[in-house]
C-alpha positions as CSV (number, residue, x, y, z in Angstrom):
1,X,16.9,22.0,25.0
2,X,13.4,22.6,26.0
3,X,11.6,20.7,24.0
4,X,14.0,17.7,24.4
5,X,13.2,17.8,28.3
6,X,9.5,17.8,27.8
7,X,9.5,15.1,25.2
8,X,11.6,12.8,27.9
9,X,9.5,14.0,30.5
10,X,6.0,13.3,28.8
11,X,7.9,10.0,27.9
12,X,8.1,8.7,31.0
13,X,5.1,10.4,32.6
14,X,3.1,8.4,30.0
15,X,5.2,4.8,29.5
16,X,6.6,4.8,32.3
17,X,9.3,1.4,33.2
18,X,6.8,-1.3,33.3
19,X,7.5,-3.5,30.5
20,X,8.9,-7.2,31.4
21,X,13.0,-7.1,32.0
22,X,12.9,-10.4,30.2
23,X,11.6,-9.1,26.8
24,X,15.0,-9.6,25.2
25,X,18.3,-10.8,25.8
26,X,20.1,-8.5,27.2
27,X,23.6,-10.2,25.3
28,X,21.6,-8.7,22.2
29,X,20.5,-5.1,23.4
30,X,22.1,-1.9,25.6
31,X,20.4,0.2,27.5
32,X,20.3,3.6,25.5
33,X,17.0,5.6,25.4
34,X,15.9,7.1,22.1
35,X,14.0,10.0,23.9
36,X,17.1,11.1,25.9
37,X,18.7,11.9,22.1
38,X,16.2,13.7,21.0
39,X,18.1,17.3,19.8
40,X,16.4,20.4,19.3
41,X,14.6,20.3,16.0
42,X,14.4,16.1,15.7
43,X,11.3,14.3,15.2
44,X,10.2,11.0,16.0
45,X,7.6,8.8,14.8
46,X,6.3,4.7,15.1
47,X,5.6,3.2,11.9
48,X,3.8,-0.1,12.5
49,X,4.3,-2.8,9.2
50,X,1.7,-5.2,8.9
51,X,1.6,-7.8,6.1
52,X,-2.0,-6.4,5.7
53,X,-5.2,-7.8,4.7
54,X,-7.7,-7.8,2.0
55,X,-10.5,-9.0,4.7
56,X,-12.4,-5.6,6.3
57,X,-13.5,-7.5,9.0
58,X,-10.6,-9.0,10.2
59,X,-8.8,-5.8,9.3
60,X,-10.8,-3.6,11.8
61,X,-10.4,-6.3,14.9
62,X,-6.5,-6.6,14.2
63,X,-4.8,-4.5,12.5
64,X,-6.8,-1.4,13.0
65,X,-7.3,-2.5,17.0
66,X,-3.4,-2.6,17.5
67,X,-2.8,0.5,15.7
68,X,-5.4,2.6,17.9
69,X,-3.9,0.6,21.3
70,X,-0.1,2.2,20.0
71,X,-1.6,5.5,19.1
72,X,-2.5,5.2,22.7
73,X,0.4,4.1,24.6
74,X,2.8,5.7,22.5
75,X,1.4,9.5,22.4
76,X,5.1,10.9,22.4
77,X,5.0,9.4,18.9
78,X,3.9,10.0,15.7
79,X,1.9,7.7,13.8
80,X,2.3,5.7,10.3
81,X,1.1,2.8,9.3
82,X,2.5,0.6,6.1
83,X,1.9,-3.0,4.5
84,X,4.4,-5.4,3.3
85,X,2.2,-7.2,0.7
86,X,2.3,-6.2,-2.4
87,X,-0.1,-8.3,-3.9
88,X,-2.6,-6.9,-1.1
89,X,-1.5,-3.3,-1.4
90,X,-2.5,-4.1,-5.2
91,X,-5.9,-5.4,-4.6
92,X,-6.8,-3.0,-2.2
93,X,-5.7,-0.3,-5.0
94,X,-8.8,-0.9,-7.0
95,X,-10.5,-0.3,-4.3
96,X,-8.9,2.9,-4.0
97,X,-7.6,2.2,-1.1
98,X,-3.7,3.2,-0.7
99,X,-1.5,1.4,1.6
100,X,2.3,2.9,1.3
101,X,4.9,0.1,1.6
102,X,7.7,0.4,4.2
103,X,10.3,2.2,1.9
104,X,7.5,4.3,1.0
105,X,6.1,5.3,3.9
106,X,9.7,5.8,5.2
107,X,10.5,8.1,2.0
108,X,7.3,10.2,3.4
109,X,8.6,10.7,6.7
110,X,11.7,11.7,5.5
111,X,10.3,14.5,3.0
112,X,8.3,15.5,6.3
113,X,11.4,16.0,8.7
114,X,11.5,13.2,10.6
115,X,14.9,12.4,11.9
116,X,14.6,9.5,14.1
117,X,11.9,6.4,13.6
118,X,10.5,3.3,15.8
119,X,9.7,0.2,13.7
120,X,7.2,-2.4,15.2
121,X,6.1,-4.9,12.8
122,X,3.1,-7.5,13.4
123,X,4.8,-10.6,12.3
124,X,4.8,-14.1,14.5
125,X,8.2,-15.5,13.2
126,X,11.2,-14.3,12.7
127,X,11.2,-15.4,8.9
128,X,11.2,-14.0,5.6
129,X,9.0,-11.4,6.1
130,X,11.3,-10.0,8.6
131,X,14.4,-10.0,6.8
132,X,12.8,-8.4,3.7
133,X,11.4,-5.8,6.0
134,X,15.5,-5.6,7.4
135,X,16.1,-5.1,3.9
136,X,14.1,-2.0,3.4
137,X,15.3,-0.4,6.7
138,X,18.8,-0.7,5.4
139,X,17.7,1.0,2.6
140,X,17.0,3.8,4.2
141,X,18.8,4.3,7.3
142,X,21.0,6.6,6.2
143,X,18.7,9.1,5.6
144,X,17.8,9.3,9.7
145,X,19.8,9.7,12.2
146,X,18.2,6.8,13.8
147,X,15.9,3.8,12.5
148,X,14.6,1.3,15.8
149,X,13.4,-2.1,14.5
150,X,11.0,-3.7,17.5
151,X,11.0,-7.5,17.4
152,X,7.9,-9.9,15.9
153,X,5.7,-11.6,18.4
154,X,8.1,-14.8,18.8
155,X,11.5,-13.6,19.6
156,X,12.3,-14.4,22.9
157,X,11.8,-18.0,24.9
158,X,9.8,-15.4,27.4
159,X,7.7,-14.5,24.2
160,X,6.7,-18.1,23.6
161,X,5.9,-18.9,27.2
162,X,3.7,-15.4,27.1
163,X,2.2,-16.6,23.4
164,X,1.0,-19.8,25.5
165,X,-0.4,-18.7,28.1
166,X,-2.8,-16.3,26.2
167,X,-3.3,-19.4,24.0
168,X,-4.1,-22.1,26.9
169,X,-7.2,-19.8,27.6
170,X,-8.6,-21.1,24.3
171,X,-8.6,-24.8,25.5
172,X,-12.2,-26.0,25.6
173,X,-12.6,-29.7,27.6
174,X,-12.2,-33.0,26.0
175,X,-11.2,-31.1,23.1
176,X,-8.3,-31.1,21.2
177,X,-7.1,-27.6,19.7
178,X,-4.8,-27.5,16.6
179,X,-2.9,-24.3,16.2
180,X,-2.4,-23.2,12.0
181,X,0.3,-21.3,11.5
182,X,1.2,-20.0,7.7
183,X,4.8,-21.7,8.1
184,X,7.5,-20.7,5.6
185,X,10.2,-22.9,3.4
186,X,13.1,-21.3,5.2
187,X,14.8,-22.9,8.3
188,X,12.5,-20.4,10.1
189,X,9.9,-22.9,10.2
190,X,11.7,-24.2,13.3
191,X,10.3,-21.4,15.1
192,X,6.8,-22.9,14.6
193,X,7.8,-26.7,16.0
194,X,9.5,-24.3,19.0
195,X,6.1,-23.3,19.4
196,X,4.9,-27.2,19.6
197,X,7.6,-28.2,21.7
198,X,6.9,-25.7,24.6
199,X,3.7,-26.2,24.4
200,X,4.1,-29.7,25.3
201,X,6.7,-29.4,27.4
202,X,4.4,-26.8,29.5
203,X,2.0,-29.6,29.9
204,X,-0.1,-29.1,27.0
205,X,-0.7,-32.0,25.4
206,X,-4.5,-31.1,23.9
207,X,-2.9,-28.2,21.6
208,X,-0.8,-28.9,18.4
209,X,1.0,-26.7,15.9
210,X,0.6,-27.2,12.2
211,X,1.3,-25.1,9.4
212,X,-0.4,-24.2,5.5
213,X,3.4,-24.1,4.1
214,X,6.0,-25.4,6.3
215,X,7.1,-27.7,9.3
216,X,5.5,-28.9,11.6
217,X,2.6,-29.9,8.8
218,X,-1.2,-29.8,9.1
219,X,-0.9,-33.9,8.9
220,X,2.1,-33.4,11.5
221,X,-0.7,-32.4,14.0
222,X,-3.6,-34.9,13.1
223,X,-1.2,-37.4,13.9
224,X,-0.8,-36.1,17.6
225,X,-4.7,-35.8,17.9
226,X,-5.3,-39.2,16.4
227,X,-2.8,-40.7,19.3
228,X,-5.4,-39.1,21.6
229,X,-7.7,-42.2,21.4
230,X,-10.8,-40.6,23.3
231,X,-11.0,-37.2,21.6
232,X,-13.7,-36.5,19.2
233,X,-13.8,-32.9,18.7
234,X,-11.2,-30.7,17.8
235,X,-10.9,-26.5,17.7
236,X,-9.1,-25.5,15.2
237,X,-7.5,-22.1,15.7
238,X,-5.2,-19.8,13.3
239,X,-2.1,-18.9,14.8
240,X,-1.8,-15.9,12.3
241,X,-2.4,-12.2,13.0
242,X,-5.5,-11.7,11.0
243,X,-7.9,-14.3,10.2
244,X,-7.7,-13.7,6.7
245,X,-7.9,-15.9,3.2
246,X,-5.8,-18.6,4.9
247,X,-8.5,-18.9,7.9
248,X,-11.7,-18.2,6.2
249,X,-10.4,-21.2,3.3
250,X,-7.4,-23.2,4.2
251,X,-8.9,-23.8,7.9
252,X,-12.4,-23.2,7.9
253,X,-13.2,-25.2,4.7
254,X,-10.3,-27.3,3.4
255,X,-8.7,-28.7,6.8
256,X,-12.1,-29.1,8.7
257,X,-13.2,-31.1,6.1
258,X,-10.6,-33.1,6.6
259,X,-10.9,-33.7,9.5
260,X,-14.6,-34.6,9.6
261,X,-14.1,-37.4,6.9
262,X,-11.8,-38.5,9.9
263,X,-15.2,-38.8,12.2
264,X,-14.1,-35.7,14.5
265,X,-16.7,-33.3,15.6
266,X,-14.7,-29.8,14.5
267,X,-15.1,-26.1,15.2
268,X,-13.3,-23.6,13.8
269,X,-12.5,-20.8,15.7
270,X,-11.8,-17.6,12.8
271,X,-10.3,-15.0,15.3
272,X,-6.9,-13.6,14.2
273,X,-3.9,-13.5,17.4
274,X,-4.7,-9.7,16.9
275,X,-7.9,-9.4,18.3
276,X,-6.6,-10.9,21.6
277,X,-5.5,-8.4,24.3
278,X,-2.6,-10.1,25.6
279,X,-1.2,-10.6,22.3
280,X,-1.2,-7.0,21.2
281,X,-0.1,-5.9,24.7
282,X,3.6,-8.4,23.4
283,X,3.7,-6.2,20.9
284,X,3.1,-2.8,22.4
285,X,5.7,-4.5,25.1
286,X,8.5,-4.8,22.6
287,X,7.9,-1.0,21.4
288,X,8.7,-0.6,24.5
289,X,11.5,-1.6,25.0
290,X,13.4,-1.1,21.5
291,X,12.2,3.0,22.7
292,X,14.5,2.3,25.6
293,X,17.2,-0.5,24.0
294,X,19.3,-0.1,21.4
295,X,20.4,-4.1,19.4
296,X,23.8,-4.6,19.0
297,X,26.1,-4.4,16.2
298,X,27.4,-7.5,15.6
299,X,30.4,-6.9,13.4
300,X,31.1,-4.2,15.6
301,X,30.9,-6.7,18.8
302,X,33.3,-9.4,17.0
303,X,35.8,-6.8,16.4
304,X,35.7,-5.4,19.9
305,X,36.6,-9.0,20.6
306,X,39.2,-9.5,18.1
307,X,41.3,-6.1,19.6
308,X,40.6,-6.8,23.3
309,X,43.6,-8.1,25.3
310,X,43.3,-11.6,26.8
């Protein structure tokens, strides 16, 4: 069991106990160490799942930035990397450039003797990006012994009132700052008008949230600024992980345009939630603490319930 003991201790030598108790509900998670299961002969590795990006400049200030900081933090670990979009994976492909999707790159580690993986995805929401990427896991799981899925930036209440103070230090004075999410058609989209409810309730009311394709609505959030009868000039800011085709067209061109026909002085600010510090160190956060939590089975939990004696 030597090796097991020098994993564990390099584990904690290197991440140590510092990431926020409050990450997760603990009603959701038990406290069971992956690196103190670690058997002679098992392999572990992180495989971080972006939705990826066809933009090389947002790409290397994002997704590439948060890559290198796990490589980093997580040295214990080995690292993959796979997209989720297969219409990006495709156009990238005639670039010859090959991005392995999560089944894929799973396969792969697989065929190369890995018995035990660490899943952190870059998604904000919990929507349908995450449960596809569920999907794929499930898929797959019973090849490992074990498959970790970390949680996407907005998870927790803790994780929304982290998300807003990183994104209060983008306010700019007598300006009025409209967050654009990419929103979703699934009743996931209430995660978004969570967003714009805590916002206000933490005494923020120059910031709204808007989305491209969901609720709360890009018109949802001129509204709120047009109630702000002195404000002229307004930031607008994408609340996605790259600043990608959505940024560079949706926001930069089609909603500032908008908004100037309106008389408002606008500036849009094309920087991706992955470029900013604090937001990748949520991430790297929740690595850290699926490494050291294991979620609960649910069926499992209702019928512990169902058998235990009143």
């Amino acid at each position: 069991m030597k090796v097991k003991s020098i994993l564990v201790s390099c584990y904690i030598a290197l991440c140590g106990l510092s990431f926020p108790a409050y990450v997760h509900a603990e009603e959701n998670f038990v406290h069971e160490d992956v690196m103190q299961n670690l058997q002679e002969g098992d392999k572990i590795a992180l495989l971080m799942v972006h939705f990826g990006t066809t933009h090389d400049d947002t790409r290397a200030l994002t997704i590439d930035a948060i890559n290198q900081k796990a490589r980093a933090e997580f040295p214990q670990l080995d690292f993959r990397e796979a997209y989720t979009s297969r219409i990006i994976m495709r156009r990238l492909a005639k670039r010859g450039v090959r991005k392995l999707n999560p089944v894929e790159a799973l396969a792969q580690l697989k065929a190369e003797g890995y018995t035990h993986v660490i899943i952190q995805s870059t998604n904000i929401i919990d929507g349908i990006e995450m449960e596809s990427l569920r999907k794929d896991i499930d898929q797959m799981r019973p090849l490992f012994k074990e498959i970790r899925l970390g949680m996407p930036l907005l998870y927790t209440p803790d994780d929304y009132k982290q998300v807003i103070d990183c994104l209060a230090e983008k306010s700019r004075e007598k300006t009025f700052t409209i967050l654009v999410g990419h929103g979703t058609y699934t009743p996931a989209t209430a995660q978004y008008a969570m967003l714009d409810y805590m916002l206000q309730a933490e005494g923020h009311s120059d910031f709204a949230v808007g989305t491209v394709e969901g609720y709360p609505t890009f018109d949802n959030a001129v509204d709120r600024l047009q109630a702000q009868k002195k404000i002229t000039q307004v930031q607008l800011v994408p609340f996605m992980f790259v600043a990608g085709d959505h940024a560079k067209n949706d926001i930069a061109v089609d909603m500032k345009e908008a908004l100037e026909e309106k008389g408002y002085k606008v500036t849009p600010l094309m920087e991706g939630l992955g470029e900013q510090p604090a937001i990748q160190q949520i991430y790297i956060d929740h690595i850290r603490f699926i490494l050291q939590h294991k979620q609960v089975d649910i069926v499992k939990k209702k019928k512990d319930y169902a058998n235990a004696k009143d």
